[in-house]
C-alpha positions in Angstrom: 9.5 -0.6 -39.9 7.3 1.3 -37.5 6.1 4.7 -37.8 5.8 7.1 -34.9 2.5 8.0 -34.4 0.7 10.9 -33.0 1.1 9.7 -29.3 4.3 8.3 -29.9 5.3 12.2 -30.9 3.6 13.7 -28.2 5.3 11.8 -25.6 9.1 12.5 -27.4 7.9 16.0 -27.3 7.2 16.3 -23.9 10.4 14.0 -22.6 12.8 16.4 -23.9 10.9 19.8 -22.5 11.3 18.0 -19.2 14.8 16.8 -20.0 15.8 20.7 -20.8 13.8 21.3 -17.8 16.0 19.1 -15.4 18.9 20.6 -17.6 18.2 24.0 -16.7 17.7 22.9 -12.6 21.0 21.0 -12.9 23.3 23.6 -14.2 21.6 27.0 -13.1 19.5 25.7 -10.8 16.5 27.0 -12.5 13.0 25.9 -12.8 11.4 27.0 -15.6 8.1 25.2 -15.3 7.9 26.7 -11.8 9.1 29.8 -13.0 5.9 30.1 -15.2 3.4 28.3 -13.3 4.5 28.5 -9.9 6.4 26.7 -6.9 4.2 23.5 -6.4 1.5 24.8 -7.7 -1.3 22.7 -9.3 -0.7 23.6 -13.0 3.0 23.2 -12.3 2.8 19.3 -10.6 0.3 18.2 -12.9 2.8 19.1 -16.2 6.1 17.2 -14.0 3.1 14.6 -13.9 2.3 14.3 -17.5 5.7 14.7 -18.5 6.5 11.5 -16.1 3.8 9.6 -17.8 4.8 10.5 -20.8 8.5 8.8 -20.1 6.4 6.1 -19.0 4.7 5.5 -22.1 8.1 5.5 -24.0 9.6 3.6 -21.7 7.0 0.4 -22.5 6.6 1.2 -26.5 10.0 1.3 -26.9 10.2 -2.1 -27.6 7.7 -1.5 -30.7 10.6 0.0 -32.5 13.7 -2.1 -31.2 12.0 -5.5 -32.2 13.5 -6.9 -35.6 
């Protein structure tokens, strides 16, 4: 069976603060990463950027651990 490695744990990591994130704007409509680094700002689009890659990258090693 595969392990998760460091990456691997980044990237769960980072899903579910965005997830909360999107929880948060869904139900109180309520940024919290804008809250903290600003409406459009640079720091605040390049985190929903990582965050997107980092679905991304769990999104094509998925397979890794779903293969018998």
């Amino acid at each position: 069976m595969n392990k998760l490695n460091t990456g691997d744990w980044l990237a769960v990591v980072l899903v579910i603060i965005g997830g909360l994130n999107w929880l948060l704007v869904g139900l109180f409509k309520f940024d919290l990463v804008a809250m903290i680094f600003g409406n459009y700002s640079f720091l605040s689009r390049l985190i929903y950027i990582i965050v997107g890659l980092a679905a991304l990258y769990l999104l094509f090693t998925v397979s890794r651990y779903t293969k018998k």
